[in-house]
SETI-580875 format. One record per residue (C-alpha): x, y, z; residue in one letter. Coordinates in steps of 0.001 Angstrom, whole numbers, plus 500000, padded with zeros to 6 digits. Example, Ala and Ser with C-alpha at 12.3 -4.5 7.8 and 13.67 -1.06 7.14 Angstrom:
512300495500507800A 513670498940507140S 
//
This chain:
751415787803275613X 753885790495274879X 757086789038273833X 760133791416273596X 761032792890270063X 764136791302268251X 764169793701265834X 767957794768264709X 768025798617263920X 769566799506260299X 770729802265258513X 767291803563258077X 766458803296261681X 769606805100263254X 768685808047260813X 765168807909260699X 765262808456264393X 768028810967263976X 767242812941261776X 764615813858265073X 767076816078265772X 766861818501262977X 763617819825265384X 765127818547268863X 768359820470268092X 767837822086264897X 765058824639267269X 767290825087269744X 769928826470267262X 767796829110266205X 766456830110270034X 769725829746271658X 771658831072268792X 769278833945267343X 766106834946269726X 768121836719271910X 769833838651269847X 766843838735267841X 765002840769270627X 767390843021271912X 768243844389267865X 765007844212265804X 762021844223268616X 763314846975271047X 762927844537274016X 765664844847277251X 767688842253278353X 765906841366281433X 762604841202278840X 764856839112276904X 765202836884279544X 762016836562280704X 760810835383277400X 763764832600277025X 763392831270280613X 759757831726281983X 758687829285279457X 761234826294280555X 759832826695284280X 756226825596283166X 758278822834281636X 759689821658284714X 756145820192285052X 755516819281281846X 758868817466280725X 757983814781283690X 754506814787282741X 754671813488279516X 757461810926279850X 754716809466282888X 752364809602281042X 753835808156277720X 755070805343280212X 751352804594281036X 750161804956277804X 750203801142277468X 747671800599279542X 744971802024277123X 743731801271273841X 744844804028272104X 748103803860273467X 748387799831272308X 746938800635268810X 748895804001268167X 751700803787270161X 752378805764273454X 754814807603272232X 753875807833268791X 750653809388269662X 752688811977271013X 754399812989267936X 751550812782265685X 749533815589267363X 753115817783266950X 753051817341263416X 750514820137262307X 751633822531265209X 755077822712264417X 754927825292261623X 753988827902264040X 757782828427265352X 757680831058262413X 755037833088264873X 757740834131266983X 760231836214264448X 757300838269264214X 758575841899264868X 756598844921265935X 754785842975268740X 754127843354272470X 756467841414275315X 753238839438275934X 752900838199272562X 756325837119272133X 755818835434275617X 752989833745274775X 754222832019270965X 757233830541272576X 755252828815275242X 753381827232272798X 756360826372270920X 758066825363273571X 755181822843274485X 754858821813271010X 757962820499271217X 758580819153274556X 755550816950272994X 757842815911270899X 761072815594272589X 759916813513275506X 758246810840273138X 761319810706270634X 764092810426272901X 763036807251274554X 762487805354270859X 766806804678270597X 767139802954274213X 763618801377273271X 764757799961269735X 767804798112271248X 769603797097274452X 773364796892272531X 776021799202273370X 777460799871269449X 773906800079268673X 772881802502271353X 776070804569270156X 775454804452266500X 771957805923267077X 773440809007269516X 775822809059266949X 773495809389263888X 771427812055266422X 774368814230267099X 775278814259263032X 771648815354262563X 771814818013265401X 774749819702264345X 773789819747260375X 770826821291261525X 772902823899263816X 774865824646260222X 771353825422258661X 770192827567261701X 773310829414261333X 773951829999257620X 770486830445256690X 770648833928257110X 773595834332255476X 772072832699252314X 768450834715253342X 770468837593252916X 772075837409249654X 768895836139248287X 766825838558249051X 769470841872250325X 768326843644253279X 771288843351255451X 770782843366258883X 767204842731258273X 764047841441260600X 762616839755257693X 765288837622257304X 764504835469260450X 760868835176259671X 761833833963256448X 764645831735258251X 761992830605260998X 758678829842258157X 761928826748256688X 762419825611259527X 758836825198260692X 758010823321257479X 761214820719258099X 760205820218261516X 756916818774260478X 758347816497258226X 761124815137259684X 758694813772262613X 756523812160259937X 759812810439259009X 760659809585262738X 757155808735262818X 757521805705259990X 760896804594260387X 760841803541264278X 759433801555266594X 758401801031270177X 759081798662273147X 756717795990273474X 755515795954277396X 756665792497278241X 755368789748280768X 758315790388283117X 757031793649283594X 753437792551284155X 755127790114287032X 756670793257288682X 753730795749288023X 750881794011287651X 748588796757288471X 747717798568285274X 747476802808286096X 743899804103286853X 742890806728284622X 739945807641286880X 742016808645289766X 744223811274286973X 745071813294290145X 747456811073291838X 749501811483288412X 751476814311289718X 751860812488292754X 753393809556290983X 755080811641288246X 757393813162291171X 758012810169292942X 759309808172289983X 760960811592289011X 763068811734292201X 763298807990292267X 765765808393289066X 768390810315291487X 768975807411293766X 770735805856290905X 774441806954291487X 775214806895287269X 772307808979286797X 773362811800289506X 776842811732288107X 775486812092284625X 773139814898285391X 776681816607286319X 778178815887283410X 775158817069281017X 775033820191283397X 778150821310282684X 778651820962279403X 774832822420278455X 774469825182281066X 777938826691279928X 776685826164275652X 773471828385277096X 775654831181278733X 777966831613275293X 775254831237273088X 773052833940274882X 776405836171274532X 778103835451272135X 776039837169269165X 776176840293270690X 780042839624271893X 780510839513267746X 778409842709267484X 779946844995269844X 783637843912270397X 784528842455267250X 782522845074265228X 780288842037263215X 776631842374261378X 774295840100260892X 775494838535258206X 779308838320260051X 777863836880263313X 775533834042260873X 779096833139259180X 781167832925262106X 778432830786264112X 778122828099260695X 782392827582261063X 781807826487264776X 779090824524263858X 781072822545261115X 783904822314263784X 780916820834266057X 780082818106263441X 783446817291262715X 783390816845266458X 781054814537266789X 782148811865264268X 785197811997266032X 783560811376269480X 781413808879268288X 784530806454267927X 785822807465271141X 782984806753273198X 782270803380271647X 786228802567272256X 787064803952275855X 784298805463277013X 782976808832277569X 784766810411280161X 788306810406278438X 786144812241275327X 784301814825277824X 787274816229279790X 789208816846275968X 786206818902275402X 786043821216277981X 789706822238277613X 788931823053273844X 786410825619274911X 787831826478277747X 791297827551275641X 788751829461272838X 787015831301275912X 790571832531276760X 791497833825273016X 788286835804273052X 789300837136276701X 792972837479275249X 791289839590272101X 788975841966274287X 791725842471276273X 794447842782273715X 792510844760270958X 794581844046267942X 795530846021265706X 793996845847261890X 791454843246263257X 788153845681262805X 789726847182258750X 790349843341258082X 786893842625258682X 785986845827257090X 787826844463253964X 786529841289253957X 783099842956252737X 780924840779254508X 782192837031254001X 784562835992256269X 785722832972254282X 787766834921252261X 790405835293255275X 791479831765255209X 794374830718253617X 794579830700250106X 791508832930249484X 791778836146248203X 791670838217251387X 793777836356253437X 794436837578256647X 796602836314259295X 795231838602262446X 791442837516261702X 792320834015261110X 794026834014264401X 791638835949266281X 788455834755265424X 788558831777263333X 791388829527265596X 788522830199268905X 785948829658267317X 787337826810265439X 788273825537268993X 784882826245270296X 783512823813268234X 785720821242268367X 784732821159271973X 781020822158271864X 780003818848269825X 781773816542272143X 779792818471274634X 776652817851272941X 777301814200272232X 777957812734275457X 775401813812277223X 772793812187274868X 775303809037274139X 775295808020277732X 771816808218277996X 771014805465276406X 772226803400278842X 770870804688282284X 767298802357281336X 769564799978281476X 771096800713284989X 767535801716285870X 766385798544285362X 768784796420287281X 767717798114290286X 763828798372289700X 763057795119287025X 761355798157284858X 761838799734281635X 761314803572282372X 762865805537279230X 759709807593279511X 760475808907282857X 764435809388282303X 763620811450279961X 761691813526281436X 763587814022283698X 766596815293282272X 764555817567279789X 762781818847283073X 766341819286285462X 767604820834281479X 764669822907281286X 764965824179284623X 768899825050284638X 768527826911281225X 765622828853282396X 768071830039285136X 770947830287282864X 769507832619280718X 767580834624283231X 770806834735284643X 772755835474281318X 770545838299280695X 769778840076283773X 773844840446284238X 774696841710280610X 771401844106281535X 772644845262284836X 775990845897283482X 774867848569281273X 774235846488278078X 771160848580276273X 768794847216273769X 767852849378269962X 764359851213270050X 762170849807268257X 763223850531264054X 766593851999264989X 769796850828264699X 771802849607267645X 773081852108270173X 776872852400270907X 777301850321274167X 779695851599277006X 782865850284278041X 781246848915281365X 778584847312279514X 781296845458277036X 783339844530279759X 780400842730281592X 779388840971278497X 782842839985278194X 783166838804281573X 779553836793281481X 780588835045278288X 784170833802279369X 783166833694283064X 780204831649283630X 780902828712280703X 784196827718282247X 782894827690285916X 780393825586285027X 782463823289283021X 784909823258285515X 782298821517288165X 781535819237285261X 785398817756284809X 785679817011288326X 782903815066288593X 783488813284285303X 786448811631287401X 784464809355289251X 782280808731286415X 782557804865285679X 779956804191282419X 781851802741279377X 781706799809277350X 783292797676279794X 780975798306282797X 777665798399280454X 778209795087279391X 778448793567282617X 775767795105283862X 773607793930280739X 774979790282281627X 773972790293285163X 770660791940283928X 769785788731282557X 771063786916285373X 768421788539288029X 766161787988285211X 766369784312285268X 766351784371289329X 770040785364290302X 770920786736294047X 774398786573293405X 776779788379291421X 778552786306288871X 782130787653290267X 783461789764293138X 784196792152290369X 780449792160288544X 779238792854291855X 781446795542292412X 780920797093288974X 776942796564289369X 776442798581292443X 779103801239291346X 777202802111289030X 773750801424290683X 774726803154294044X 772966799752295482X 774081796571297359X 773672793886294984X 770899792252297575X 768579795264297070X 768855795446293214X 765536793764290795X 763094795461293076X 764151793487296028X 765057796412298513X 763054799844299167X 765927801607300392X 769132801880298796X 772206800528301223X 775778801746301374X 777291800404298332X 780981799916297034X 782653803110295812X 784238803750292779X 787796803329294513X 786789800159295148X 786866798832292091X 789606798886288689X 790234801559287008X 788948800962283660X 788271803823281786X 
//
């Protein structure tokens, strides 16, 4: 029999999963960051075609994401998954596919070729992602513990967003060739190596979630591999079974609105740095590595926040960092200052010699692009760190209402509803910038001069759409009730309906219980099909 894992997670463990994210976030950096921009300058493809390429891809993963978490789930129930692990297996078949990210900074190819490598990246990894992200909420049920290991993620993640962004810079001076195609193939074939082996290192310095005997009690029935096509069936009712928890719906908001507006300025904000402030290559690589040191500095900040107060308090500080950057840029399109384009000019290419005491200081460009950016990524990590942080608790909330353990399936899920609101995102990001007049470089020239329509829209897109989506986000983060407080009563009366409870411990563990289940506390431990009316969050204190 199965006995749960009392393991304690060290050092090792919190960054030998972490350091997951140099491919979970580390590839995203260079896509999100670089593709685009990638596309329009060096491969003579439109905006639209842009697009396409970025979001058809993360539709076909609104059926895999969900997939693979099921079926990672279910891997228990067969040998290999028992002797190999079910999610391990996983990330041992990414290991020797990985290097092929450098396929796609291939220039001088067709759309459909370019379509067709980031599919199979984009697979590739979702075999990965799925898998990984449900090894931290597997490894331990403790809230510090849960934190440190979003914590040591989010460090990982935005190191590798420094490497995705000065890489060129140092491909560049290496090798010349400003400006250059090569230098993202070159940037790409590193990359592609350290992908593989940081999931070898994931690979040997975690482990999974033994299935346990409660579980048998609850779901006896091991799945049926012969009847593999009631698997979608079952995938999408689990799937949609996650959004009757009332935590989870509020969190989807909250990871919404602070990824779907990152998507929008990334897409943008390379060629905002081209055309308005007048930046290369190597300018837009330099300014993009100081917001993502602002973003790490960020994090390490946020991680103590969270694990004190909570992560609402940290969430809504966030968004009004980006939200006053977004303005400065607005303010600087709409201000043009003067000396800002023969400052950069003067600078000859490095940008760090503008802050103070350097050589080339200079007041207008410090104010004008390093202060927003600077600001951007104070708020961008935060951003990035809740999201994931919180996470690692919705099993747990999960599993008061069902008896299960389903970290598979919540993560698929919010990699699928991710995948599916970038894919629109960008499609949407594009098509505008394209419709306003934005025009892409023929293949081996250099780019065109854009009009003053098409800079205006690209303005507009960039500043626009990231604080109307983050906007939606802060409202609903008021009503958002998961913090350290509420998480460990709901662990306690976990255990409680574990040993045979009906009853809540207090009138105020009840009420906390099915705030954040969205259940009556009668229905939770698989004791209800439907969910009842439940208390509201006005209903109970005020703790965050």
């Amino acid at each position: 029999m199965a006995t749960p894992d009392t393991r304690k997670p060290s050092w090792i463990n919190y960054w030998g999963w972490g350091s997951g994210d140099l491919l979970g976030a580390g590839a995203q950096a260079v896509i999100t960051g670089w593709l685009a921009y990638f596309f329009i300058t060096f491969c003579g493809l439109s905006p639209v075609e842009t697009g396409l390429i970025l979001g058809l891809p993360r539709l076909l993963e609104a059926i895999t994401c969900p997939l693979i978490g099921y079926i990672s789930d279910n891997l228990r129930h067969t040998w290999i998954g028992r002797k190999v692990g079910r999610r391990k297996l996983f990330l041992l078949l990414t290991i020797p596919l990985l290097p092929a990210f450098a396929l796609i900074f291939v220039t001088g190819q067709t759309f459909t070729y370019y379509l067709l490598t980031f599919i199979f990246f984009e697979f590739v990894y979702t075999m990965f992602l799925i898998p990984w992200e449900t090894l931290a909420a597997e490894m331990t049920k403790d809230y510090k513990e849960k934190a440190k290991f979003a914590g040591a993620r989010m460090l990982v993640a935005q190191s590798s967003a420094i490497l995705a962004s000065y890489l060129p810079t140092l491909i560049i001076n290496h090798f010349g060739g400003k400006d250059s195609p090569n230098t993202f193939l070159i940037m790409a074939a590193i990359f592609g190596g350290l992908f593989s082996l940081v999931v070898l290192l994931v690979v040997l310095f975690t482990w999974e979630r033994p299935y346990t005997e409660d579980e048998k009690l609850i779901q006896p029935e091991p799945m049926n591999w012969a009847r593999a096509a009631l698997i979608p069936v079952n995938m999408f009712r689990d799937l949609f079974s996650t959004l009757k928890l009332k935590a989870f719906r509020q969190h989807l908001s909250l990871y919404l609105g602070g990824y779907i507006s990152q998507d929008i300025f990334n897409t943008a904000f390379p060629l905002f740095v081209a055309t308005v402030m007048v930046g290369s290559t190597l300018v837009i690589s330099q300014a993009m590595t100081m917001m993502y040191v602002a973003q790490l500095i960020s994090v390490m900040i946020a991680i103590r926040v969270i694990i004190k107060t909570g992560p609402t308090a940290a969430y809504r500080m966030a968004i009004s960092f980006v939200g006053a950057a977004l303005l400065l840029f607005l303010a600087f399109f709409l201000v043009k200052p003067a000396g800002f384009t023969a400052g950069v000019a003067a600078l000859n290419g490095n940008i760090f010699t503008a802050l103070p005491g350097a050589a080339g200081f200079n007041p207008t460009v410090l104010l004008w692009l390093f202060l927003p950016i600077i600001l951007a990524g104070l708020g961008r990590g935060t951003l990035n760190f809740v999201p994931w942080g919180v996470y690692n608790y919705l099993p747990d909330v999960d599993e008061a209402v069902t008896g299960l353990r389903r970290e598979g399936i919540f993560a698929g899920v919010m990699t699928f509803v991710r995948k599916i609101a970038q894919s629109g995102a960008i499609l949407l990001t594009t098509s505008l910038i394209g419709l306003g007049g934005f025009v892409s470089a023929a293949k081996g020239a250099p780019p065109p001069e854009q009009s003053p329509e098409a800079v205006r829209a690209l303005v507009l897109v960039m500043v626009g759409g990231p604080l109307i989506v983050m906007i939606a986000g802060m409202v609903i983060s008021w009503r958002f009730r998961l913090n350290a407080r509420t998480h460990e009563v709901l662990v306690h009366e976990v255990e409680r309906l574990r040993a045979g409870a009906t009853e809540a411990e207090s009138p105020e563990s009840k009420a906390i219980v099915e705030d954040l289940t969205g259940w009556t506390y009668e229905t939770l431990w698989g004791r209800g099909t439907k969910a009842k009316p439940a208390v509201t969050s006005d209903q109970i204190p005020d703790i965050t």
